[in-house]
C-alpha positions in Angstrom: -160.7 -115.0 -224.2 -161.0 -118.5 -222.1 -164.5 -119.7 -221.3 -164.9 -121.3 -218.0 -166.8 -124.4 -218.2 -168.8 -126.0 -214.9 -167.9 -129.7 -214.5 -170.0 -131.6 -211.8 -168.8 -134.9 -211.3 -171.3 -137.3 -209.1 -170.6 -140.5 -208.0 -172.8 -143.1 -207.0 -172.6 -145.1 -203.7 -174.4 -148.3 -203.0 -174.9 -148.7 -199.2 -175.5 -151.7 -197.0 -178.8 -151.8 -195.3 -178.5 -152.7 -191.2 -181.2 -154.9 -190.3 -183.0 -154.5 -187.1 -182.4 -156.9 -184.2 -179.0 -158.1 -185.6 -178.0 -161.4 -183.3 -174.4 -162.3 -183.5 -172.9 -165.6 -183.0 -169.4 -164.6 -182.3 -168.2 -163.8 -178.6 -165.6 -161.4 -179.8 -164.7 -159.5 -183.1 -161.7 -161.6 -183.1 -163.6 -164.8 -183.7 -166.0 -162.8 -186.0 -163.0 -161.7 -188.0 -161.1 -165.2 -188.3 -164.4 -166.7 -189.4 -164.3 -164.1 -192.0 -161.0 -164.7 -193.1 -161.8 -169.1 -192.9 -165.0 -168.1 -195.0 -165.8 -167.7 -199.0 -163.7 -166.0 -201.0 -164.9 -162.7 -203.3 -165.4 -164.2 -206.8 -165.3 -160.6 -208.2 -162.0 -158.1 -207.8 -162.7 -156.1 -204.8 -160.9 -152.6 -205.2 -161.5 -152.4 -201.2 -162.9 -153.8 -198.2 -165.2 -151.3 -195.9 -165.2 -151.5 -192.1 -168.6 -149.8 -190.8 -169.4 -149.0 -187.3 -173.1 -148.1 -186.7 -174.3 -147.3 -183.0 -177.7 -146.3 -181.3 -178.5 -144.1 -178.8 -181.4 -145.4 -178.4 -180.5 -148.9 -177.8 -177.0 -148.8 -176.8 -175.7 -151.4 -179.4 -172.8 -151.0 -181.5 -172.4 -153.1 -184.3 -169.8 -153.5 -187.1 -169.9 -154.6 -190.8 -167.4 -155.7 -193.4 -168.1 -156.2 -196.8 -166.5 -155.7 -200.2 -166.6 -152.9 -202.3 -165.9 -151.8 -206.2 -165.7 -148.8 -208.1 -166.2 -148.9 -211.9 -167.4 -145.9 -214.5 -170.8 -146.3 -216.3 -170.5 -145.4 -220.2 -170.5 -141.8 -220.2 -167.5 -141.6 -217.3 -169.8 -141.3 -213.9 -168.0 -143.3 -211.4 -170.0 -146.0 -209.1 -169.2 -147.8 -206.2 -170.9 -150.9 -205.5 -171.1 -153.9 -202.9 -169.4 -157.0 -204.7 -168.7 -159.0 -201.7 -170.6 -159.9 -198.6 -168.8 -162.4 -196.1 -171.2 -165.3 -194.7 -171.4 -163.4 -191.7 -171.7 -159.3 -192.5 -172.4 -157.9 -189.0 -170.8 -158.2 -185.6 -172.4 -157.0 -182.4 -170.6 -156.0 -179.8 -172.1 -157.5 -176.4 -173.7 -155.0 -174.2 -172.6 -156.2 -171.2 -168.6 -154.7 -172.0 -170.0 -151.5 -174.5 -173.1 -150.3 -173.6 -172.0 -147.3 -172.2 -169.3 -146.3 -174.8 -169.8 -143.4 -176.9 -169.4 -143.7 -180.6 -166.0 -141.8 -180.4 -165.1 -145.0 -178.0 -166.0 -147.0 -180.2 -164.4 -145.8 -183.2 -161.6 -146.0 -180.7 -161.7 -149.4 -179.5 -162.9 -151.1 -183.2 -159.8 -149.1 -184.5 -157.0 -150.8 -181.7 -158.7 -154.2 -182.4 -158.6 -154.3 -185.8 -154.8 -152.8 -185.3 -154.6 -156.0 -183.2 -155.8 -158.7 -185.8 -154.2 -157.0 -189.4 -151.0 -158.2 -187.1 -152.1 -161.7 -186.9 -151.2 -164.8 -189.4 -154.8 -165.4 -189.6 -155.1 -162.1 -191.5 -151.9 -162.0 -193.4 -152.7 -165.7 -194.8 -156.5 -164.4 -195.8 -158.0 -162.8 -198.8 -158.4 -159.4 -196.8 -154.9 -158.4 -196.7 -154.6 -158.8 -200.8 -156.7 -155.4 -200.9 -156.9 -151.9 -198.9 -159.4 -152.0 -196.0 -160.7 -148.7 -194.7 -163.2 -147.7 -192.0 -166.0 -146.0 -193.0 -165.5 -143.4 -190.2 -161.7 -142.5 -191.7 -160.0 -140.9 -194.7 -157.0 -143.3 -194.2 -157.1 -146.8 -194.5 -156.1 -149.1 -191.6 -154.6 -151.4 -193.9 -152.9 -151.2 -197.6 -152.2 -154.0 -199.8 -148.6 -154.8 -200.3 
């Protein structure tokens, strides 16, 4: 007779914390993203860069991080995931003025076609980003995948 064994496997997430009253410097996630990809360079192997889109309803703001992400196992086999590279500038806010009245499925919408719009640019294809995966937080598939 077979014995049936329970195997839970957990893994452990670290999260980036959104500060309040995030002010961004960049007119356009365009320039946000090229300053990215002029910026510092991971000094650790990134196993994938995440794409986050948070929004309030309360505020009507919508704002975007990136930020580098690695998954390792602990010694007895767990797996963990956590945040091993932050670009000089993390966050992006998207200016009221143009999204204040999108809802977060426009968003997802509109962050999706424009970064559709820069992984097609030289700027990208001659940065670190394009050596690794880059998903959005909000999708099972990536948006990019390293060649």
């Amino acid at each position: 007779m077979s014995e049936i064994k329970h195997i839970e496997v957990t893994a452990t997430v670290e999260e980036l914390l959104i500060p309040i009253n995030i002010k961004s410097k960049f007119k356009s996630m365009q320039d946000w993203l090229t300053n990215i990809c002029q910026g510092k360079i991971p000094k650790k192997k990134i196993s994938e860069y995440v794409i986050r889109l948070v929004s309030s309803q309360v505020s009507n703001e919508h704002i975007v991080c990136l930020y580098g992400v690695s998954t390792r196992f602990d010694a007895i086999g767990q797996p963990y995931t956590s945040i091993d590279f932050k670009p000089s500038s993390v966050f992006f806010k998207f200016p009221k003025i143009k999204y204040n009245s999108f809802s977060y499925k426009q968003m997802q919408e509109e962050l999706t076609n424009q970064l559709k719009d820069f992984i097609s640019t030289q700027e990208f294809h001659n940065s670190f980003l394009s050596n690794e995966n880059i998903r959005m937080s909000f999708s099972d598939k990536p948006i990019w995948l390293k060649k």
